[in-house]
py3Dmol code that shows the C-alpha trace and the ligand (Angstrom):
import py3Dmol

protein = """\
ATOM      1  CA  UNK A   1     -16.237   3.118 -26.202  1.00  0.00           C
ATOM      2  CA  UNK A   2     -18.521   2.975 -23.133  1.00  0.00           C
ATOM      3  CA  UNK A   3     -21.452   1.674 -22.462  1.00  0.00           C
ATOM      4  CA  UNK A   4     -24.312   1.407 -19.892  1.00  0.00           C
ATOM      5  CA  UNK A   5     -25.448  -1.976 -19.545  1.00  0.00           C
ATOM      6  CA  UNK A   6     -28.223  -3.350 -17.459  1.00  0.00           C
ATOM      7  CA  UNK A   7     -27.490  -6.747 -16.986  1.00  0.00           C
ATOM      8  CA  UNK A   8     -29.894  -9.600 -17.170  1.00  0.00           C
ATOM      9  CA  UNK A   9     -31.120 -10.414 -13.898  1.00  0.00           C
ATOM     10  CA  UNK A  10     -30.442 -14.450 -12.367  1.00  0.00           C
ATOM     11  CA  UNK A  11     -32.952 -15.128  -9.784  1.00  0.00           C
ATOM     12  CA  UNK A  12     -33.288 -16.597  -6.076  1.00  0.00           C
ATOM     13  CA  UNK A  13     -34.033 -19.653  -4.042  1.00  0.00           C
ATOM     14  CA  UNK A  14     -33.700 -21.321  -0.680  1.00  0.00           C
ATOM     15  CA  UNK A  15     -37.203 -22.282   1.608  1.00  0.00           C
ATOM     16  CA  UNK A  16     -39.201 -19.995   2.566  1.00  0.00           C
ATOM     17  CA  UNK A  17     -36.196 -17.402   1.437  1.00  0.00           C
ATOM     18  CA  UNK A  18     -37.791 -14.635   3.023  1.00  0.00           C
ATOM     19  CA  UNK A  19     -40.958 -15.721   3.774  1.00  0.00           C
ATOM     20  CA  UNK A  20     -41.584 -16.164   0.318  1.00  0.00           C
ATOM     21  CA  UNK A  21     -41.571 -18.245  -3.316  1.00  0.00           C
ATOM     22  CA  UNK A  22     -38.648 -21.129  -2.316  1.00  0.00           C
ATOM     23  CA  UNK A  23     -35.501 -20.850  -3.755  1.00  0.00           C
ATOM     24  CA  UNK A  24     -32.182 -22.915  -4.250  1.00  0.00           C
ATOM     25  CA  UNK A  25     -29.204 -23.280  -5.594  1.00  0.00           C
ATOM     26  CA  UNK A  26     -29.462 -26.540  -7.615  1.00  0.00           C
ATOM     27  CA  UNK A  27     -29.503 -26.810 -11.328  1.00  0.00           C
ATOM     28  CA  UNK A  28     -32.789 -25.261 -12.927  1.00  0.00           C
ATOM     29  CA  UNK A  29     -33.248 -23.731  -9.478  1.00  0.00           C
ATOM     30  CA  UNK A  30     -33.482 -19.574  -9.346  1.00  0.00           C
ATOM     31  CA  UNK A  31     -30.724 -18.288  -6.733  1.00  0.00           C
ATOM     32  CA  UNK A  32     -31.482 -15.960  -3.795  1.00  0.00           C
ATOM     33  CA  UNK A  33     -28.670 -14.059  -5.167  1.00  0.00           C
ATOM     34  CA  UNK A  34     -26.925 -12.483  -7.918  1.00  0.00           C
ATOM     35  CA  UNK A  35     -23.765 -12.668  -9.567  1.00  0.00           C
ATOM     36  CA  UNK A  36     -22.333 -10.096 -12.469  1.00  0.00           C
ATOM     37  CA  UNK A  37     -22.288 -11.659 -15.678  1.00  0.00           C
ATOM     38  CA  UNK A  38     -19.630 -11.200 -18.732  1.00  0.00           C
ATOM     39  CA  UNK A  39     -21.864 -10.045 -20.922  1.00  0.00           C
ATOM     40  CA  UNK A  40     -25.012  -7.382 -21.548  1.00  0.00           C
ATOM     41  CA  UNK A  41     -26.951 -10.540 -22.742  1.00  0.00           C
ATOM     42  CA  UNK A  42     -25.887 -13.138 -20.483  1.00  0.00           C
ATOM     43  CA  UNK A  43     -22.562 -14.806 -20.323  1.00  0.00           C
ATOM     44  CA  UNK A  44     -20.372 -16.056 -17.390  1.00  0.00           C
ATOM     45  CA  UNK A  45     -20.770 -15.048 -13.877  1.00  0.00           C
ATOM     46  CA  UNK A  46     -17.816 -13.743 -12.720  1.00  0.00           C
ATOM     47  CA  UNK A  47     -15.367 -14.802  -9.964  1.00  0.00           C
ATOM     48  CA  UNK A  48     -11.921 -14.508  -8.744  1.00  0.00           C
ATOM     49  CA  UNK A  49     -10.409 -18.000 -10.125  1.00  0.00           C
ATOM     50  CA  UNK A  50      -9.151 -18.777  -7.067  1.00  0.00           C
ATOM     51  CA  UNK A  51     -10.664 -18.084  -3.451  1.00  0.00           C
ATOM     52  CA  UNK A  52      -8.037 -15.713  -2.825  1.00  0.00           C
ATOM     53  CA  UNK A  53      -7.208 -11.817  -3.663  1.00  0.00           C
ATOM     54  CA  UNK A  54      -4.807  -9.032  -2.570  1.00  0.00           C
ATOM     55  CA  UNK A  55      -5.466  -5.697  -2.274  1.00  0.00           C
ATOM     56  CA  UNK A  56      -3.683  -2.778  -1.202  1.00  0.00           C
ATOM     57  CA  UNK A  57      -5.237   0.895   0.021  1.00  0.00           C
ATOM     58  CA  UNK A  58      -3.981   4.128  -1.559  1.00  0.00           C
ATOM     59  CA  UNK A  59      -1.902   6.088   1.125  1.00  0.00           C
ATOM     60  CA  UNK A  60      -3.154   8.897   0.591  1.00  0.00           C
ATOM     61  CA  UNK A  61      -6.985   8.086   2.460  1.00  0.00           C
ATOM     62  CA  UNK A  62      -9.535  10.686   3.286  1.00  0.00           C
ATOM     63  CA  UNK A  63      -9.319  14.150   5.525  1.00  0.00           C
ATOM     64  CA  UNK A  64     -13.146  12.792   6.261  1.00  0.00           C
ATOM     65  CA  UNK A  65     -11.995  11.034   8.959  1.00  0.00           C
ATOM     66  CA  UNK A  66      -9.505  12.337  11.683  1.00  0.00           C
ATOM     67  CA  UNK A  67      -6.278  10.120  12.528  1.00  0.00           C
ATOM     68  CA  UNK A  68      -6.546   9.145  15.724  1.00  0.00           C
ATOM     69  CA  UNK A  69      -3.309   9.814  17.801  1.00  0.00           C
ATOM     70  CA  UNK A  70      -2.290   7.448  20.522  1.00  0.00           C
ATOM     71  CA  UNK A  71       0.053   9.908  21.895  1.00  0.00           C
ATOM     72  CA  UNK A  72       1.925   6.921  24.300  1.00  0.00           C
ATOM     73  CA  UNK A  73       2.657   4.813  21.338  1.00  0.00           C
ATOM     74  CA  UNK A  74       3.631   7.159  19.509  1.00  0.00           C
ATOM     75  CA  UNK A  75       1.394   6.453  16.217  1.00  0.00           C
ATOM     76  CA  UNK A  76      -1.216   8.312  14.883  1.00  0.00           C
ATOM     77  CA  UNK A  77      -3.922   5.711  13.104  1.00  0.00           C
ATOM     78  CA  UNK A  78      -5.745   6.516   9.654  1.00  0.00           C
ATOM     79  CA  UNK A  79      -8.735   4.834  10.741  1.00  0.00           C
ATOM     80  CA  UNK A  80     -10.323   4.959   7.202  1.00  0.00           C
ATOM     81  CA  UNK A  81      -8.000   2.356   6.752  1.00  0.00           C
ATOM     82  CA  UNK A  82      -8.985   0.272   9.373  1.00  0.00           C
ATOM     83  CA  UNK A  83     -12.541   0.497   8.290  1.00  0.00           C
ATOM     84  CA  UNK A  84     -11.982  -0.412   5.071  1.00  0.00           C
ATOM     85  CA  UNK A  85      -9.928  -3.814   6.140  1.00  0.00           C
ATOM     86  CA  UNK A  86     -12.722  -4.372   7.936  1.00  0.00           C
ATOM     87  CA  UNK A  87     -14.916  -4.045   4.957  1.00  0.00           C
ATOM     88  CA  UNK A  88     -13.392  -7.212   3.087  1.00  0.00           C
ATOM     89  CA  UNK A  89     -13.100  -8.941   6.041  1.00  0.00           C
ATOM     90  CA  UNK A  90     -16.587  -8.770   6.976  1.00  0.00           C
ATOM     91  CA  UNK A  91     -16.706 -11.217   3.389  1.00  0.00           C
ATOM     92  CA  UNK A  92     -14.634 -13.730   4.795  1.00  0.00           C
ATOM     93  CA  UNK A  93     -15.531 -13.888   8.332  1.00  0.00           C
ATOM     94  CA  UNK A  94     -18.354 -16.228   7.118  1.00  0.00           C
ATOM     95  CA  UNK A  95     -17.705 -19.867   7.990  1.00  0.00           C
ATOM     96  CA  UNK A  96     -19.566 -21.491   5.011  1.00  0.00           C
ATOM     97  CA  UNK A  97     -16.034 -19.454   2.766  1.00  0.00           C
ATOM     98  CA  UNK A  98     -12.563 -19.950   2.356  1.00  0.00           C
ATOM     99  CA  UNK A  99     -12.403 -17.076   0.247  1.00  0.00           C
ATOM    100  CA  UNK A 100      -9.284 -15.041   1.863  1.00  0.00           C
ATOM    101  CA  UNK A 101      -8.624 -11.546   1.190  1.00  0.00           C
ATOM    102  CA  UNK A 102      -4.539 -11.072   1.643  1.00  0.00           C
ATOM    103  CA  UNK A 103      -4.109  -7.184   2.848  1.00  0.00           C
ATOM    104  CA  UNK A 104      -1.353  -5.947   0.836  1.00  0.00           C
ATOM    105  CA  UNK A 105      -1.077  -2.911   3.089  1.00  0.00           C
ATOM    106  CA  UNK A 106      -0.971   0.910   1.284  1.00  0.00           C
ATOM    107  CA  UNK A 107       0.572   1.481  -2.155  1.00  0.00           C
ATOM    108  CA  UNK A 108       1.198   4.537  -3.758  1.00  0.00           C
ATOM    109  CA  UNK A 109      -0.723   3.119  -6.936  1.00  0.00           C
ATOM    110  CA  UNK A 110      -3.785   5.624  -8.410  1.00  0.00           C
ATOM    111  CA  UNK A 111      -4.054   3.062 -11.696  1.00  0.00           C
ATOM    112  CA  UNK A 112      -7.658   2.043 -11.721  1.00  0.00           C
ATOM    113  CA  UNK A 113      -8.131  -0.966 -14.227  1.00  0.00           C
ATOM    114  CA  UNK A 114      -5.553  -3.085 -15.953  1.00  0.00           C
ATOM    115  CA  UNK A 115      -2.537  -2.472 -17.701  1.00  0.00           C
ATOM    116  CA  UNK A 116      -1.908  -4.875 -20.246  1.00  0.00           C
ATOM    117  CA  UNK A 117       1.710  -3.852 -20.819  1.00  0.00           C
ATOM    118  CA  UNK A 118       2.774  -3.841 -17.344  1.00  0.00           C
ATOM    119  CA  UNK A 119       1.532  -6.948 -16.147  1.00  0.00           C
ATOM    120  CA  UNK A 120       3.591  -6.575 -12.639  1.00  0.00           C
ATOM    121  CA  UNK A 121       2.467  -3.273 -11.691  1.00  0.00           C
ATOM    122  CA  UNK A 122      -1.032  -4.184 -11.186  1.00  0.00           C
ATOM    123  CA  UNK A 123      -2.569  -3.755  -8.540  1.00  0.00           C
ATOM    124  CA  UNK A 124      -6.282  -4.113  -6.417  1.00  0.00           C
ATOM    125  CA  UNK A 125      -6.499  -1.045  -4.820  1.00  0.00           C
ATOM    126  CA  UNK A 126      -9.045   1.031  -2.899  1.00  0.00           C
ATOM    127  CA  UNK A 127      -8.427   4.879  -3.670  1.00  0.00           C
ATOM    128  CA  UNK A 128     -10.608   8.018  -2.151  1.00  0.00           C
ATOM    129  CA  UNK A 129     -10.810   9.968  -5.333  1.00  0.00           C
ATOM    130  CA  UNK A 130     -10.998  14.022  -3.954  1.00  0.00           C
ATOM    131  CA  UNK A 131     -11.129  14.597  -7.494  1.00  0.00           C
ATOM    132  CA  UNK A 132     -14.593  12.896  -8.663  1.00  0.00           C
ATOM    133  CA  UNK A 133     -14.232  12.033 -12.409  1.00  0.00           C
ATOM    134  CA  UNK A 134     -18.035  10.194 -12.741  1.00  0.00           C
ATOM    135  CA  UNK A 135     -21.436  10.950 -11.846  1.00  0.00           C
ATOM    136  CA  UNK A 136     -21.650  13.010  -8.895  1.00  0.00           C
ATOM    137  CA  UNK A 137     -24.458  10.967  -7.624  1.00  0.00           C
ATOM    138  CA  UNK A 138     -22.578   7.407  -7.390  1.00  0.00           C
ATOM    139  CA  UNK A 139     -20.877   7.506  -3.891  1.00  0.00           C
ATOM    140  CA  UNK A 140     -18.189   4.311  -4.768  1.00  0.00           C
ATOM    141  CA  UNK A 141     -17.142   2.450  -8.169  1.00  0.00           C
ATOM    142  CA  UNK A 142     -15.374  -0.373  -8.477  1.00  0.00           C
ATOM    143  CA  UNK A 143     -13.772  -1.557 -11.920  1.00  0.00           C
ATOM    144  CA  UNK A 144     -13.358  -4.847 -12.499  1.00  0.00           C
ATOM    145  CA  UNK A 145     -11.185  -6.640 -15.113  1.00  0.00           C
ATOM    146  CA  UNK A 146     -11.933 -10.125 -16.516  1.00  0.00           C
ATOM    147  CA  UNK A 147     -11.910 -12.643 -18.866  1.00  0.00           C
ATOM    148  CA  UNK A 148     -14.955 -12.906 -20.959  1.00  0.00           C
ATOM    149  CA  UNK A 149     -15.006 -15.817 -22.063  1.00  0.00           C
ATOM    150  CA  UNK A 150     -14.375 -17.637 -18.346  1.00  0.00           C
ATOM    151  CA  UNK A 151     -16.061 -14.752 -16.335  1.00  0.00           C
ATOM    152  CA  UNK A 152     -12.787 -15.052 -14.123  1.00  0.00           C
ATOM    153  CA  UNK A 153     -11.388 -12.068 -12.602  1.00  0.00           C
ATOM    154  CA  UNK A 154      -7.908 -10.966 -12.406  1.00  0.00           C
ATOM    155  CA  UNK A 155      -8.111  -7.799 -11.384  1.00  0.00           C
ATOM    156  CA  UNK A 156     -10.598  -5.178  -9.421  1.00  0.00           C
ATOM    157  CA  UNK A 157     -10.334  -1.660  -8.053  1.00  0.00           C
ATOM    158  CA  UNK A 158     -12.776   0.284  -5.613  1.00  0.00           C
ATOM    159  CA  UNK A 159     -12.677   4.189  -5.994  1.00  0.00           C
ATOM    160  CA  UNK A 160     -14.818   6.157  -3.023  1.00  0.00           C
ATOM    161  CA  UNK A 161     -16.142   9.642  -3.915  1.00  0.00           C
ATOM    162  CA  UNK A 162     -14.613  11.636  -1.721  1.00  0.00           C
ATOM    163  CA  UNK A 163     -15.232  14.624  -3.658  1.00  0.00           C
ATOM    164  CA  UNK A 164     -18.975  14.796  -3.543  1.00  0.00           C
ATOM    165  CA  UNK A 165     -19.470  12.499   0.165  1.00  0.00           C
ATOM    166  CA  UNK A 166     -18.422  13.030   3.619  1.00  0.00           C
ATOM    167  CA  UNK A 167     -17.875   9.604   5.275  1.00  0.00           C
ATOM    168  CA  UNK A 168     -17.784   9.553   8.684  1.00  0.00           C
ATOM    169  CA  UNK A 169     -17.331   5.954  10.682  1.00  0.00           C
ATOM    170  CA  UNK A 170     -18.900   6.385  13.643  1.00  0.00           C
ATOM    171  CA  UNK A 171     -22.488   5.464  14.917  1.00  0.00           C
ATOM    172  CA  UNK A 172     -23.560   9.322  15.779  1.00  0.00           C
ATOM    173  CA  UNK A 173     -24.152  11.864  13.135  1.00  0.00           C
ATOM    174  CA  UNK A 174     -23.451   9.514  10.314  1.00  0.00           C
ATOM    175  CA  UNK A 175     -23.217  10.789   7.309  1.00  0.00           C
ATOM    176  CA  UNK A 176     -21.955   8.471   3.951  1.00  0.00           C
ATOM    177  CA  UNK A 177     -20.945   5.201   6.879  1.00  0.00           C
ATOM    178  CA  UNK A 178     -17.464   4.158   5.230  1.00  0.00           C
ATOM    179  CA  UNK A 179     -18.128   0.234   6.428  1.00  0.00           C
ATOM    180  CA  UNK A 180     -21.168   0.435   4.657  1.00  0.00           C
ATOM    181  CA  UNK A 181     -20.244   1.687   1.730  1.00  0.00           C
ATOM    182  CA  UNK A 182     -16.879  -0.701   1.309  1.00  0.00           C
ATOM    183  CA  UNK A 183     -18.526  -3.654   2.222  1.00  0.00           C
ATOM    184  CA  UNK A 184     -21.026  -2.986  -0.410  1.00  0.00           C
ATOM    185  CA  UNK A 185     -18.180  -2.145  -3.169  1.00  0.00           C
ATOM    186  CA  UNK A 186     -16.275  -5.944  -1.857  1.00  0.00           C
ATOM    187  CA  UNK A 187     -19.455  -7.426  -3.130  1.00  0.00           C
ATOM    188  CA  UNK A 188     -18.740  -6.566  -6.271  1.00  0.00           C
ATOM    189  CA  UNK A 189     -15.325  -6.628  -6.226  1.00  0.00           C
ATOM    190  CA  UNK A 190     -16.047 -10.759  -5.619  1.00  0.00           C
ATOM    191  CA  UNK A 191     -18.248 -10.405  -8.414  1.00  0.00           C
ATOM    192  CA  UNK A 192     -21.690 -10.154  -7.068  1.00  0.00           C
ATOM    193  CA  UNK A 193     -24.852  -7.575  -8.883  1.00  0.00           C
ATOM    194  CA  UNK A 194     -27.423  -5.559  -7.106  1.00  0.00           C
ATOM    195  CA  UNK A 195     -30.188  -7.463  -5.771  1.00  0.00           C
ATOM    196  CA  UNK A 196     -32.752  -5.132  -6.382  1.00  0.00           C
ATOM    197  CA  UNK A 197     -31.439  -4.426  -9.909  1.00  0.00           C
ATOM    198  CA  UNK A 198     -33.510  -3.738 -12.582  1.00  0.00           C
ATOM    199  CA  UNK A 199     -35.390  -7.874 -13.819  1.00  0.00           C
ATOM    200  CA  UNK A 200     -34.165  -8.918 -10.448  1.00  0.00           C
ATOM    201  CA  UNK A 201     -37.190 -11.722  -9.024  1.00  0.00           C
ATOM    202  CA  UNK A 202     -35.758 -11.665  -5.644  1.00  0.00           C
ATOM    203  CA  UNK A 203     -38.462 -10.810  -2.860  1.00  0.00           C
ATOM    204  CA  UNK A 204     -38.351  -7.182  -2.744  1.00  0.00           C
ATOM    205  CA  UNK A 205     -38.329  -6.881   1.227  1.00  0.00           C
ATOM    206  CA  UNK A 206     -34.926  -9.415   0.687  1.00  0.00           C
ATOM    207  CA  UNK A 207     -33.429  -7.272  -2.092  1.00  0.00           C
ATOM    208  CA  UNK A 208     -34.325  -3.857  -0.971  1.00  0.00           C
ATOM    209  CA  UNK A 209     -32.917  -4.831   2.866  1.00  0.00           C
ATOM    210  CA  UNK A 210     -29.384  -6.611   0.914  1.00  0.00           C
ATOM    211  CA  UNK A 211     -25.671  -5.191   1.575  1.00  0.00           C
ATOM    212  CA  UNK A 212     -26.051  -5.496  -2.426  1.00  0.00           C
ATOM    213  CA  UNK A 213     -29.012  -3.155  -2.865  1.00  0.00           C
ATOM    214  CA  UNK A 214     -27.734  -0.365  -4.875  1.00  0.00           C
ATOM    215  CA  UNK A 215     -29.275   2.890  -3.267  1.00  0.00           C
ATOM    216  CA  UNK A 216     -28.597   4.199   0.637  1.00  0.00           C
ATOM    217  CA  UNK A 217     -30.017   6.904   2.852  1.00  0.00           C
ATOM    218  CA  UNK A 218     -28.061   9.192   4.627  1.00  0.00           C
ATOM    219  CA  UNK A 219     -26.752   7.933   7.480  1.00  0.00           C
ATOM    220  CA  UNK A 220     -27.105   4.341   6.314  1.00  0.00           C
ATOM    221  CA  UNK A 221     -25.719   1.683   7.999  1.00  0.00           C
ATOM    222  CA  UNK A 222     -27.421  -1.561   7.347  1.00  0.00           C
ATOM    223  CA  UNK A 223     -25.209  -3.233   4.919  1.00  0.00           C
ATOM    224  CA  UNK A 224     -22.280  -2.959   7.403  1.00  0.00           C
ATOM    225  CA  UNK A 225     -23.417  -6.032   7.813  1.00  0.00           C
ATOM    226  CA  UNK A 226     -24.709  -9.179   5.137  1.00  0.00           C
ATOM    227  CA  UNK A 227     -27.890  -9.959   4.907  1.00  0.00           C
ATOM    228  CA  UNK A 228     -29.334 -13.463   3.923  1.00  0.00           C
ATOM    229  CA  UNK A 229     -29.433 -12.909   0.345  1.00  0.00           C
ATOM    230  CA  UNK A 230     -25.599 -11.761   0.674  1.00  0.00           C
ATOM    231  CA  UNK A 231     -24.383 -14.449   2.620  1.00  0.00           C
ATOM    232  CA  UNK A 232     -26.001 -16.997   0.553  1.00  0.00           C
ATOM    233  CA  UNK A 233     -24.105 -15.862  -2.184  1.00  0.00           C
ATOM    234  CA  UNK A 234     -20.687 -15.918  -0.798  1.00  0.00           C
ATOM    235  CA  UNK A 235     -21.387 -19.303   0.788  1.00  0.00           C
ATOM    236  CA  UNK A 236     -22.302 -20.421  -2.924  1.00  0.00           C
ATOM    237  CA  UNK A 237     -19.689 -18.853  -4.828  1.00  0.00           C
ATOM    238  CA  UNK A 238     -16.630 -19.620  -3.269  1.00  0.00           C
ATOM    239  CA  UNK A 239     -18.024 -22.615  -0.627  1.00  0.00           C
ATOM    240  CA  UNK A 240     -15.490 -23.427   2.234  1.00  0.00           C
ATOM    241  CA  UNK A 241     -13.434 -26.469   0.838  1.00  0.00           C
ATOM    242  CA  UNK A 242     -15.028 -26.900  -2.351  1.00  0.00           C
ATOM    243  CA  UNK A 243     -14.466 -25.546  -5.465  1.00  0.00           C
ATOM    244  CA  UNK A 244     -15.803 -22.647  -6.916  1.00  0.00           C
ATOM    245  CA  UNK A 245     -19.512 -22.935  -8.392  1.00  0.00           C
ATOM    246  CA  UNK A 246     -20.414 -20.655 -11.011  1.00  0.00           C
ATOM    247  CA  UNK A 247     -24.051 -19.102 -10.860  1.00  0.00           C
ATOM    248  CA  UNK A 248     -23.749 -19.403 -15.023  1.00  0.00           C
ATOM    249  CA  UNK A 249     -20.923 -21.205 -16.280  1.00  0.00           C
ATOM    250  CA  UNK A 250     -17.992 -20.348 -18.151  1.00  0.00           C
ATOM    251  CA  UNK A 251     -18.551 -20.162 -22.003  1.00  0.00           C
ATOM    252  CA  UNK A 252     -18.208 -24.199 -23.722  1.00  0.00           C
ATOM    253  CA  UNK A 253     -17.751 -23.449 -27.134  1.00  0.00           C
ATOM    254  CA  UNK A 254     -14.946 -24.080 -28.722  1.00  0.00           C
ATOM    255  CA  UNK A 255     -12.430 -21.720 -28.378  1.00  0.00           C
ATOM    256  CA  UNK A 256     -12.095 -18.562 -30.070  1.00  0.00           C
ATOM    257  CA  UNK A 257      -9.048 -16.846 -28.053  1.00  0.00           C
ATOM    258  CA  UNK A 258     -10.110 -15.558 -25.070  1.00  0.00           C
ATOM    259  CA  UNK A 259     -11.346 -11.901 -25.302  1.00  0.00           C
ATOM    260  CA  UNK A 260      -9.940  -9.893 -22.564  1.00  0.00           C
ATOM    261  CA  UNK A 261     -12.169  -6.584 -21.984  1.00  0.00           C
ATOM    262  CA  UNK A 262     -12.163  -4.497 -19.208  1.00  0.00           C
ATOM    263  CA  UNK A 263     -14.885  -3.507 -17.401  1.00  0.00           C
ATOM    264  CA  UNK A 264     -16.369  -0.985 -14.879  1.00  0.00           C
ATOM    265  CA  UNK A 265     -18.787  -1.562 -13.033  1.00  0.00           C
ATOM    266  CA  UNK A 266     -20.844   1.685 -12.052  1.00  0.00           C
ATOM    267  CA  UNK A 267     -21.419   0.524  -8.064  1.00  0.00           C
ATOM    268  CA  UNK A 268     -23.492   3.594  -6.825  1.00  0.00           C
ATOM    269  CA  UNK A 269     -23.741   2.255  -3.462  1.00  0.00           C
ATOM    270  CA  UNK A 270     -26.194   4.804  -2.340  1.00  0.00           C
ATOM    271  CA  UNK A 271     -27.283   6.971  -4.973  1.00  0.00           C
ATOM    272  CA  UNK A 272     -30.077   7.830  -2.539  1.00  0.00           C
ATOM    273  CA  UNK A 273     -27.340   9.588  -0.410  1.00  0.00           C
ATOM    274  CA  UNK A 274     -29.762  12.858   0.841  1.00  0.00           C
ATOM    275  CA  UNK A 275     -31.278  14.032   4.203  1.00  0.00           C
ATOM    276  CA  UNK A 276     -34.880  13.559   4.320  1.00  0.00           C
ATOM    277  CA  UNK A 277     -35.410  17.319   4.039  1.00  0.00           C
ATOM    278  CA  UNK A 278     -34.051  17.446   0.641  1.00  0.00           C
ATOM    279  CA  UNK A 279     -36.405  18.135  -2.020  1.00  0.00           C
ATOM    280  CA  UNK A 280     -34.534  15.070  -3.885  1.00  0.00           C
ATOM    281  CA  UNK A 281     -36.850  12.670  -4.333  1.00  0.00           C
ATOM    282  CA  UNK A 282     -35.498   8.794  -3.521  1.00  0.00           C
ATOM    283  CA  UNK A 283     -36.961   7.355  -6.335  1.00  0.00           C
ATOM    284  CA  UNK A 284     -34.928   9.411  -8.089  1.00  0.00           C
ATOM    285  CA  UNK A 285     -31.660   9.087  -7.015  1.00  0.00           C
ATOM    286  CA  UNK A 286     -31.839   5.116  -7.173  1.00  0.00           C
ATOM    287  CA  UNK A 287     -29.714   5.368  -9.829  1.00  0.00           C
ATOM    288  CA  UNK A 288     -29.340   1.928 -11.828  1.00  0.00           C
ATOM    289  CA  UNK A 289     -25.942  -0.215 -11.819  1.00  0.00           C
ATOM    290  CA  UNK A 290     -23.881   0.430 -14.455  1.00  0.00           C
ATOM    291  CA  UNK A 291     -21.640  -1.545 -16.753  1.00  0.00           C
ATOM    292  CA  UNK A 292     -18.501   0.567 -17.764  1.00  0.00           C
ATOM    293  CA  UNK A 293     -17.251  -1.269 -21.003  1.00  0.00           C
ATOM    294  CA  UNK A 294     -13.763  -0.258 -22.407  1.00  0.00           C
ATOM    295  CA  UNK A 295     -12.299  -2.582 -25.241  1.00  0.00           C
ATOM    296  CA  UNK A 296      -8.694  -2.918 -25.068  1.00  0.00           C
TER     297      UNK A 296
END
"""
ligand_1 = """\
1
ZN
Zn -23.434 -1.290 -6.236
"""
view = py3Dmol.view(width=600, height=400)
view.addModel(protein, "pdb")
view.setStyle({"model": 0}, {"cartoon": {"style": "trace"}})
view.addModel(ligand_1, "xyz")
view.setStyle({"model": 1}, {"stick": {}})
view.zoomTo()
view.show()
């Protein structure tokens, strides 16, 4: 019923992509970044069929992070919520996309994954989960559904470990940075793998530097921001005015029906989530990416 997978790794490209081997994004060319495939062995990439996507936050946030009251307006502002708009939209605030992330505001929703039966009550949501139900060690998940056979996604859900992490979202005394944790989980919920994952040919000081490398230090807050490697992806994928190029395109052969699976991808953004003083060492905690397969 489930399965880890480590998925076969695509490779890089673009001059003198950092400072090494050149890579590019032509045919026959390895790709300074990488996309999640369909399949254990290969497959599609995957990718929203369209350069849009909704999603909605679950009301019920985190106690991590205080509301803060404006006492004159009269609100009080979950600002977990505001950081974690701000983790899509660090995605799309790239001029090279047109990829647009609608926010569907908060939603009462907890359903992570697709419900084949009740086609109109899905939804893309990001949920704190107080109430951890995988490995203590992976910090966010997200789940996304597809089609196998096109690698097109119709549906994607981020859960947060707010069981086993503190996440704080300021720049003093950071502990598990929300922003850099979201922003890593969007990545994947547009359908993008871990640089440094396991076959992955990218330079190491590009992959291990990424907003998609898979582990994080405490007090992390690097991939707030996209590196080169991340950038380069998102500029590929889903290019601004063009349509959507596939790092490994859709499946050609004639037609068996579609097989709809659903999948989970394991997105440990920072397995490596421990003080220095912890007798943890890193190596260990860089727990590998993980495919979550669940046949329908
Ligand atoms: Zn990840």
């Amino acid at each position: 019923m489930i399965a880890f997978l480590a998925l076969a790794a695509a490779a890089a490209m673009q001059p003198e992509f950092c400072g090494q081997t050149p890579y590019g994004t032509g045919a026959g060319q390895t790709k300074p970044f990488i996309c999640s495939r369909a399949q254990e062995d290969g497959g599609p990439s995957l990718n929203w069929p369209s350069k849009k996507a909704t999603f909605k936050i679950n009301t019920k946030g985190t106690e991590d992070i205080p509301s803060e009251s404006d006492l004159d307006a009269g609100v009080s502002a979950n600002l977990e919520f505001t950081t974690v708009r701000q983790g899509f939209s660090t995605w799309t605030a790239l001029s090279c996309t047109d990829f647009q992330f609608t926010d569907g505001g908060l939603t009462a929703s907890e359903r992570v994954g697709f419900d084949f039966r009740r086609l109109d009550e899905n939804e893309n949501i990001v949920i704190f989960q107080n109430s951890w139900a995988h490995d203590p060690l992976v910090i966010g998940l997200t789940t996304a559904t597809f089609n196998s056979q096109t690698g097109e996604i119709f549906d994607a859900d981020i859960e947060l470990n707010d069981e086993q992490y503190d996440f704080t979202n300021k720049n003093t005394n950071v502990q598990t940075d929300l922003l850099n944790t979201v922003v890593h989980e969007v990545g994947h919920f547009l359908g993008f793998d871990h640089t440094d994952k396991p076959g992955s040919t990218l330079p190491v000081a590009c992959a291990s530097t990424a907003t998609m490398s898979k582990t994080s230090t405490l007090g992390e807050t690097q991939k707030r921001e996209l590196a080169t490697t991340d950038q380069l992806g998102m500029c590929f994928v889903y290019p601004t005015g063009k349509p959507i190029q596939h790092c490994n395109p859709p499946s050609t052969t004639p037609a068996p029906p579609p097989i709809i699976r659903q999948i989970g991808s394991s997105l440990e953004d920072g397995c490596a989530q421990t003080s220095p003083a912890t007798v943890w060492p890193l190596a260990l905690l860089a727990v590998v990416h993980m495919l979550r397969r669940r046949r329908l």
